[in-house]
C-alpha positions in Angstrom: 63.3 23.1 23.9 60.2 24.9 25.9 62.7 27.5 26.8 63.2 28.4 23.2 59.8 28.1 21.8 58.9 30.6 24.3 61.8 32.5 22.8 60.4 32.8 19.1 56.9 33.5 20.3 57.9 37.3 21.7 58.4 40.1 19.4 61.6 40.4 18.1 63.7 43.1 20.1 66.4 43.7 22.2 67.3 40.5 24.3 66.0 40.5 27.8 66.5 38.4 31.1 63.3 36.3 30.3 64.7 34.4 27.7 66.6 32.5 30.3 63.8 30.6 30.6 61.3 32.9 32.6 57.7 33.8 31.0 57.8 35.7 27.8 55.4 38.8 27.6 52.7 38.0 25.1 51.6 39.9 22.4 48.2 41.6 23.5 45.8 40.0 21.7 47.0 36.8 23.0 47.2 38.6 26.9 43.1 39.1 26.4 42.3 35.4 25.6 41.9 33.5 28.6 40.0 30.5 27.3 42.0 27.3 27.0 40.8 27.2 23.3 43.1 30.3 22.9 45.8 28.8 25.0 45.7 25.8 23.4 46.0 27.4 19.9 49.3 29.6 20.8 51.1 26.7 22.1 50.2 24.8 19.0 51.2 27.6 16.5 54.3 27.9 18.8 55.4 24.9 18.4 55.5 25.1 14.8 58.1 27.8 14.7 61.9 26.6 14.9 63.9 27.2 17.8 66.6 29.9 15.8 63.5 30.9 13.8 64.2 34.4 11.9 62.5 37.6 13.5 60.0 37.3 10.6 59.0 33.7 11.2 58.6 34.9 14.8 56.1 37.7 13.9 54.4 35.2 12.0 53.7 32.8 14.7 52.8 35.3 17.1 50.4 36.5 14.5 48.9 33.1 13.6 48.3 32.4 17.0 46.6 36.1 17.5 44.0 35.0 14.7 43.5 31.7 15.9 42.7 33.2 19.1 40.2 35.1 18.0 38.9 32.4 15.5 37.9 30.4 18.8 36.9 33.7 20.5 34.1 34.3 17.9 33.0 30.7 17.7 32.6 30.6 21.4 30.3 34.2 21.4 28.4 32.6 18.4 27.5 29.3 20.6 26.6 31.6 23.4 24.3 33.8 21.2 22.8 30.5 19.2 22.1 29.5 22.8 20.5 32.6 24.3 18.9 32.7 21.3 17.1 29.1 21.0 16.6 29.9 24.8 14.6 33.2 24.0 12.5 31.4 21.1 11.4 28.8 23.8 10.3 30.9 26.3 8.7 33.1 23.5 7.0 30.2 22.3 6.2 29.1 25.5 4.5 32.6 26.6 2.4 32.8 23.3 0.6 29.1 23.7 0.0 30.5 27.3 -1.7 33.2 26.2 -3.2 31.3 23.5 -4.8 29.3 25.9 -6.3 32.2 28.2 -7.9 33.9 25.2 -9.2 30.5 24.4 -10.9 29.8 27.4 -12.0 33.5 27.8 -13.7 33.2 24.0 -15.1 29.8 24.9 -16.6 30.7 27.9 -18.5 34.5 26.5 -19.6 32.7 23.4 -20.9 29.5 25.1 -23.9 27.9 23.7 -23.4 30.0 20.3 -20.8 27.8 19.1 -24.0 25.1 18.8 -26.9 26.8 17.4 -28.1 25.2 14.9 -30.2 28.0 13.8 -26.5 30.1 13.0 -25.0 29.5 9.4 -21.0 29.7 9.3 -21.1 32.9 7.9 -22.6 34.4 11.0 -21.2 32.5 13.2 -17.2 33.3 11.6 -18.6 37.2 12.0 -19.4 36.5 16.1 -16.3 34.7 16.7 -14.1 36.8 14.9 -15.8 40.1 17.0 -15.9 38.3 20.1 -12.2 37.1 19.8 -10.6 40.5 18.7 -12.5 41.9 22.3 -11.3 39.6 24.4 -7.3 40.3 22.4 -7.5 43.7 22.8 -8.0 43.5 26.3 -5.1 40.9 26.9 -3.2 42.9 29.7 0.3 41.1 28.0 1.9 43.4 25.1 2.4 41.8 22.4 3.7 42.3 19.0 1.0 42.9 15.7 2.7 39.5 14.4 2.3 37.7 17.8 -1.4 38.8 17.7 -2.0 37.5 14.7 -0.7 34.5 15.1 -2.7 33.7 18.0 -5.8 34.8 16.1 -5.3 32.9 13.6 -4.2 29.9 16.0 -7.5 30.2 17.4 -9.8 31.3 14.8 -8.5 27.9 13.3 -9.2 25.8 15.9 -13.0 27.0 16.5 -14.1 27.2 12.9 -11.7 25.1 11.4 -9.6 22.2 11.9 -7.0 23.4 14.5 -3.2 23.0 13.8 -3.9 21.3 10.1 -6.6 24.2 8.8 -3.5 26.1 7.5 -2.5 22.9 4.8 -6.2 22.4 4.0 -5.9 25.6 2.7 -2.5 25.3 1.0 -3.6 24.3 -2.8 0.3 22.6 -3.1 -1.0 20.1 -0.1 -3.2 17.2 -1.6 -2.8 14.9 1.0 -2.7 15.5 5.2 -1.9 12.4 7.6 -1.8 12.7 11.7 0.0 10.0 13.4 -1.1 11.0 16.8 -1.5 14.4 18.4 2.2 15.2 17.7 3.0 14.0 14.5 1.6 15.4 11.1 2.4 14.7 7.7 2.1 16.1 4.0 1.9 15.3 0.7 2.9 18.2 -1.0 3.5 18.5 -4.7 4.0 14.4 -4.8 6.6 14.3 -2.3 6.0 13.1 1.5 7.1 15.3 4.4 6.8 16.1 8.2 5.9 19.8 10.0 6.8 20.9 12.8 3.4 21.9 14.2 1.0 19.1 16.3 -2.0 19.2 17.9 -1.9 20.1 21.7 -2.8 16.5 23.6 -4.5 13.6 22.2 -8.1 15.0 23.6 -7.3 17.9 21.3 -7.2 15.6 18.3 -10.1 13.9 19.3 -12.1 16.6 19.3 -11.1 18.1 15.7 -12.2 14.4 14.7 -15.3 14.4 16.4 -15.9 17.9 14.7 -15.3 16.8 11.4 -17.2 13.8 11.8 -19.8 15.1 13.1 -20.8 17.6 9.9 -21.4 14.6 8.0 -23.6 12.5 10.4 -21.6 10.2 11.6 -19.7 9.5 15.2 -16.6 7.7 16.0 -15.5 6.2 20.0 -14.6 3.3 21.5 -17.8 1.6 20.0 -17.4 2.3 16.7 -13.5 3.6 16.4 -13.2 4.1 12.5 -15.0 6.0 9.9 -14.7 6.3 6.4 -16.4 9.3 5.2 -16.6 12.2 2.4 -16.8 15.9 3.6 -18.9 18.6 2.4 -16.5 19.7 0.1 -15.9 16.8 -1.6 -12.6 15.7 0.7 -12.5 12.0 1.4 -11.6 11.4 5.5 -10.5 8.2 7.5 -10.4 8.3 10.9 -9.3 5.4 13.7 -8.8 5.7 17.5 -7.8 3.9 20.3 -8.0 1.1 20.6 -7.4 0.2 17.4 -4.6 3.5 16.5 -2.3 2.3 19.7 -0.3 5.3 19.7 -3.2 7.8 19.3 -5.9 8.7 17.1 -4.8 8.6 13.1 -6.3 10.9 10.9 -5.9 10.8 7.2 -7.7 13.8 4.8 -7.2 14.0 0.8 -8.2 16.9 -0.4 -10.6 17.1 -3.0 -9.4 19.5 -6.0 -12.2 21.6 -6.9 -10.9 22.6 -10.4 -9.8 18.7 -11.7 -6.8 17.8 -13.3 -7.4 17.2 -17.5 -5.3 15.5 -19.7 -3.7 18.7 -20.6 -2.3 19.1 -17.2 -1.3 15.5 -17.0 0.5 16.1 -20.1 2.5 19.5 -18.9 3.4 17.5 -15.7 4.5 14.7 -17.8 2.6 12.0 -16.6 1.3 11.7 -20.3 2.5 12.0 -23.3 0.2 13.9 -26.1 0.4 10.1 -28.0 -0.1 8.2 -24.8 -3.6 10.5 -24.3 -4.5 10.7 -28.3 -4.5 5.9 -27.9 -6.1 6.7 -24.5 -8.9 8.8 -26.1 -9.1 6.5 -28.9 -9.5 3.5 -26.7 -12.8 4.9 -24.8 -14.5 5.8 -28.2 -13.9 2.8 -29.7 -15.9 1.1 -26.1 -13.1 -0.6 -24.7 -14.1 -2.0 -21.4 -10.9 -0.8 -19.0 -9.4 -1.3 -15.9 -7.4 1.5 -14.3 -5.2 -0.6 -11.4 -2.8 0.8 -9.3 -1.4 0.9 -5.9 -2.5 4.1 -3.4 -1.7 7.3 -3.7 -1.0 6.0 -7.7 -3.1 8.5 -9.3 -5.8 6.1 -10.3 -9.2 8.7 -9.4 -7.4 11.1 -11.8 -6.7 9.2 -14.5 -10.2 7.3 -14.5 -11.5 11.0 -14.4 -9.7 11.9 -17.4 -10.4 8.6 -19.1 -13.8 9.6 -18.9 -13.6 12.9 -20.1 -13.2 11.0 -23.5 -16.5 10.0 -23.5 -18.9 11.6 -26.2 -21.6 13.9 -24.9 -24.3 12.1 -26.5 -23.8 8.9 -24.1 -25.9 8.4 -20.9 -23.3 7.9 -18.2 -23.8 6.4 -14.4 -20.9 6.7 -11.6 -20.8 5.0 -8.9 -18.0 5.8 -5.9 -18.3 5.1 -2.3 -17.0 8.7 -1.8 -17.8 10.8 -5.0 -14.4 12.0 -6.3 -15.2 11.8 -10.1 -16.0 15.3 -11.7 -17.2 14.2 -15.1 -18.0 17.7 -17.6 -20.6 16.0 -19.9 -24.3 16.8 -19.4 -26.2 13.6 -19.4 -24.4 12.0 -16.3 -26.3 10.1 -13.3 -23.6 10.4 -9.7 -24.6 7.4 -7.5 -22.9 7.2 -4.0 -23.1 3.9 -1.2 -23.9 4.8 1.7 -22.8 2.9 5.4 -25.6 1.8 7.7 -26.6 4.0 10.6 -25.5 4.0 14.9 -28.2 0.7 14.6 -26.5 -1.1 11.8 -29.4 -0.5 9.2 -29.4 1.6 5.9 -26.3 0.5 4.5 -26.5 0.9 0.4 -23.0 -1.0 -1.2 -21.5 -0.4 -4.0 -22.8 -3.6 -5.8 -26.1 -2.5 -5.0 -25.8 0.3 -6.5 -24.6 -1.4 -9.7 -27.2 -3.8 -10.0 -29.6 -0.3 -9.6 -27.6 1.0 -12.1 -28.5 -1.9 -15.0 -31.9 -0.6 -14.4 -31.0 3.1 -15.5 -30.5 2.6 -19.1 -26.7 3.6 -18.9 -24.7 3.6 -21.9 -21.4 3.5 -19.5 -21.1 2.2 -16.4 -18.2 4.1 -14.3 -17.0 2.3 -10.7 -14.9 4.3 -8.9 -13.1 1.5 -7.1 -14.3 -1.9 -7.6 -12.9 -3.4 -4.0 -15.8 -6.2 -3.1 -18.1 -8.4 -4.5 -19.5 -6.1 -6.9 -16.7 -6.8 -8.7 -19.3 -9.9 -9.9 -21.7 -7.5 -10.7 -19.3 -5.2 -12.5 -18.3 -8.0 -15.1 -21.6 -8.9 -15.9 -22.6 -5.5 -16.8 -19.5 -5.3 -19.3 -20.8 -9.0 -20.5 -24.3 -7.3 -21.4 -24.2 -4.7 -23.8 -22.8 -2.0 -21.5 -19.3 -2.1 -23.7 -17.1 0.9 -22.8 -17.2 0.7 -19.2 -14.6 1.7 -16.8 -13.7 1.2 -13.0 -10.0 1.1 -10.7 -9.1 -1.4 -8.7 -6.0 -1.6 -6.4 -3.2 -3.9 -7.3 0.5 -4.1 -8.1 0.5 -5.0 -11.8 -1.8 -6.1 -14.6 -1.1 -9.8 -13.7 -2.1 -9.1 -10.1 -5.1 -7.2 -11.2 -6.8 -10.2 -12.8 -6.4 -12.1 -9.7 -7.8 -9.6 -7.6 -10.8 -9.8 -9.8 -11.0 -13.2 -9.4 -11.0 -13.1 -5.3 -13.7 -10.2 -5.3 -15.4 -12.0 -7.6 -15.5 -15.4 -5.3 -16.5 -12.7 -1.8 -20.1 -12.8 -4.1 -20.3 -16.4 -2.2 -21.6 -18.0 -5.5 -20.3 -21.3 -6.0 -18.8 -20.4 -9.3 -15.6 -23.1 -10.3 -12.4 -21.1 -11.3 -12.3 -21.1 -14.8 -15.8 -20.1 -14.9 -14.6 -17.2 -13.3 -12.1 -16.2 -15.5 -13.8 -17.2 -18.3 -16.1 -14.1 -17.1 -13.0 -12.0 -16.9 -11.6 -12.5 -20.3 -15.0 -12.1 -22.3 -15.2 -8.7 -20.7 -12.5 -7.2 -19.9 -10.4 -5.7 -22.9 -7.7 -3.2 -21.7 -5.5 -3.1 -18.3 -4.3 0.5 -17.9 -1.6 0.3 -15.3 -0.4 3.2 -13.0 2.7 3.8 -10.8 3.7 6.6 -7.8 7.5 6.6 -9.3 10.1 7.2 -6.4 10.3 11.3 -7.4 6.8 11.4 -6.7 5.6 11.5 -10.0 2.8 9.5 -11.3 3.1 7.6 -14.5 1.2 4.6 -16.3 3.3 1.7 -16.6 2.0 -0.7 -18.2 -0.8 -0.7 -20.8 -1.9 -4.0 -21.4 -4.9 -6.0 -23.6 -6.9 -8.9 -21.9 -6.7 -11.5 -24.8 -8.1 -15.1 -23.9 -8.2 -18.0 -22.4 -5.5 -20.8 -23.0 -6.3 -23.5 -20.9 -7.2 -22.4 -17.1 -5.1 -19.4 -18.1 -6.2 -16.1 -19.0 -3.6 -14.5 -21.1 -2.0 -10.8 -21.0 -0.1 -8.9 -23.7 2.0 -5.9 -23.2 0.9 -3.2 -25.4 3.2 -0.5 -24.3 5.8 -0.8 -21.2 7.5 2.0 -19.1 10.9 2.0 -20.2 13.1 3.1 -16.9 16.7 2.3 -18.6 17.1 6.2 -19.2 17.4 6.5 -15.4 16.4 9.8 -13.6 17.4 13.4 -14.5 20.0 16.5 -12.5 16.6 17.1 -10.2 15.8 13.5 -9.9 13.1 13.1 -12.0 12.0 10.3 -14.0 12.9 10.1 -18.1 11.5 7.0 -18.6 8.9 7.1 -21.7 6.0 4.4 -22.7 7.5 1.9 -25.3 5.3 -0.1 -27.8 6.4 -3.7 -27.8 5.4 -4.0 -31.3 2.9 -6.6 -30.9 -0.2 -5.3 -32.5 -3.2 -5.9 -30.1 -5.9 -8.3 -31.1 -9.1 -5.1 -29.5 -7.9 -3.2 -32.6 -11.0 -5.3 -34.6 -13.4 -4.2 -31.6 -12.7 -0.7 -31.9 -13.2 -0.5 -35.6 -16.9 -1.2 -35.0 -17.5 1.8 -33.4 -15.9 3.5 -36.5 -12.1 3.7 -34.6 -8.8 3.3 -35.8 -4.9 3.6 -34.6 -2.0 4.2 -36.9 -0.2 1.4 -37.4 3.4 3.1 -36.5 1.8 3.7 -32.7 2.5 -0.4 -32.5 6.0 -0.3 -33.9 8.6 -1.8 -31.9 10.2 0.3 -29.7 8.2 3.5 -30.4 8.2 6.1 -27.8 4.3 7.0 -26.9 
């Protein structure tokens, strides 16, 4: 049987004395394959072929097994090149950080004390490191390419006036959110959706030092003695930092980015987030001086809705925030921005937020806003909405409107006031009327789900009432987004009589069952 599969895989011709069982010539594409991939694939097409195959069939073996040659030929030089290649990009990358380094140093040690003058403004200081560093590159005895170059400029123009390796998503509007997980591992939050990059810092001492830099514009230090801070940076971004020992597998950093120009209802409406009926009942809910509560877990969206609930607020009305980090970018005129403050390196100075709320009773406000009620000023908080100070709004952390009420509730016992339980919620109930709900969907969208009224106490109860639910039965679109919508449950809520004092009023058909807001 071998002798005569040899047979069909020559070319047909005149009969020679090989086919008695000697070697067959090969056809010469097969005689320049010496791989065993190409071995391998003529005997196998070889074998295919009957043993009194026709001269045709023979030609087409001899040419299957000529292709398939040549198939594993070309995937065998495209290994090699993908090798040589990932080879070259290593030690490419590998001679740029080296060189990176050198210039570093080099700038480092001409510029010196400069770096620290206190006397130098950034501008000037951006202009002497920028002249000093293209010196020291155009002396670099390595050639390099003009995209090399700049890549190591930038690399280190970064790391002195900036924030090293995550400068270049501080700077990316799409990136609202930047997370380090130790000196190798940084994380995103770009456009809602979570995600890794390949770049890292260089060692953990290199981290360290970006966080003692960015710490360090606003006053504050962070080491073994004090290894976490909680801070807002000049331009309004909100920082956390911890490091060993407490972050065991190196120092975390987490930045949101503060956005300058502030999302309005309009944009929450084009991302669909909101619906234009969902914002008209928002709006018509902070005029009529409901007293809200926007809950939610992190990263729900919570700071931008409160901002945009607040927007609602007539121009006429004196209005006093309070944030530990000020986030809230309210447009009306007549607006007092309060901010706590943490004590000092001896423990002294601190100023809480429920401070800063009883200040604020003082102040003649018309609103009271909170940006995150999260302590015992939630005490505070109620008793302001219990004394004339109707429309008032904060957030609060939770995982649904049930769950919100109880959070008040433990705040409010952290006061260390011997107050019973249903005292408590007693407090709760009288003044809160409206529990706006929000959710970070698994697309990454952010939508309220749940809008819900406060209505009383039965018993030792307080009870809830859906106003409107997130209906998610219509699943999730082609690009995986959410079509859920906001359904009424056709109840008609009982705040309906409060908001007609202030001259307010909602269609009727909002509060039909089963209508889409």
């Amino acid at each position: 049987m071998a002798a005569a599969t040899r047979t069909t895989a020559r070319r047909p011709g005149p009969a020679t004395p090989e086919a008695d069982g000697a070697s067959s010539p090969t056809s010469p594409d097969a005689a320049t394959a010496t791989t065993a991939d190409v071995e391998a694939a003529e005997r196998s097409t070889a074998a295919q072929v009957p043993a009194q195959a026709s001269p045709e069939a023979a030609a087409q073996g001899t040419a299957q097994a000529a292709q398939a040659a040549q198939a594993a030929q070309a995937t065998a030089q495209q290994d090699a090149a993908a090798a040589r290649a990932s080879a070259s990009a290593t030690r490419a990358k590998d001679r740029l950080v080296e060189i990176k380094d050198k210039v570093h140093r080099e700038l480092l040690s001409m510029l010196g004390p400069e770096l620290y003058e206190a006397g130098m403004d950034q501008t000037e200081l951006e202009g002497r490191v920028r002249s000093v560093l293209g010196d020291v590159m155009r002396r670099t005895e390595t050639p390099l390419s003009g995209n090399d170059r700049a890549v190591i400029t930038q690399a280190i123009s970064d790391d002195i006036l900036g924030y090293g390796p995550i400068e270049e998503y501080l700077r990316d509007d799409e990136v609202s959110e930047v997370m380090v997980n130790g000196p190798r591992s940084i994380w995103l939050e770009r456009r809602g959706r979570l995600e890794q990059v390949e770049s890292g810092f260089k060692d953990e001492a290199h981290l360290r030092r970006i966080i003692d830099k960015i710490v360090s514009q606003i006053g504050r230090r962070v080491d073994e003695s004090s290894p976490m801070v909680d801070a807002r940076l000049p331009d309004g971004s909100r920082v956390n930092a911890v490091v060993p020992p407490l972050a065991l597998d190196g120092s975390a950093l987490t930045i949101r980015k503060f956005a300058a120009d502030p999302l309005t209802v309009d944009d929450l409406i084009s991302f669909g987030s909101l619906s234009p009926a969902t914002a008209d009942f928002l709006a018509a809910c902070v005029r009529g001086r409901l007293n809200m509560i926007v809950s939610g877990g992190t990263g729900a969206g919570k700071t931008t809705t409160l901002n945009v609930l607040s927007s609602f607020i007539p121009a006429d009305e004196r209005i006093v925030t309070i944030e530990d980090a000020a986030e809230l970018q309210l447009k009306q005129e007549h607006v007092v921005r309060l901010e706590s403050r943490p004590a000092n390196i001896e423990g002294k100075g601190a100023v809480s937020i429920r401070d800063l709320v009883r200040n604020s009773l003082r102040m003649r406000p018309d609103r009271i806003i909170v940006g995150e009620v999260r302590d015992a000023s939630a005490l505070d908080m109620l008793q302001a909405m219990n004394t004339g100070h109707d429309g008032s709004i904060c957030s609060l952390h939770s995982n649904g409107p049930r769950d919100t009420l109880s959070r008040m509730e433990t705040m409010v016992l952290m006061a260390g006031m011997d107050l019973p339980m249903r005292a408590i919620r007693e407090q709760v109930a009288s003044a809160v009327d409206l529990i706006v709900h929000q959710a970070r969907l698994k697309d990454g969208s952010r939508h309220i789900t749940h809008i819900t009224e406060v209505e009383r106490m039965e018993g030792d109860v307080i009870t809830l009432q859906d106003v409107f639910v997130y209906d998610h039965s219509a699943g999730f679109d082609a690009q995986g987004r959410s079509m859920g919508r906001l359904r009424s449950t056709g109840l008609r809520p009982k705040f309906l009589e409060k908001m007609a004092h202030s001259n307010v009023t909602v269609d009727a058909s909002t509060f039909a069952p089963d209508a889409v807001i």
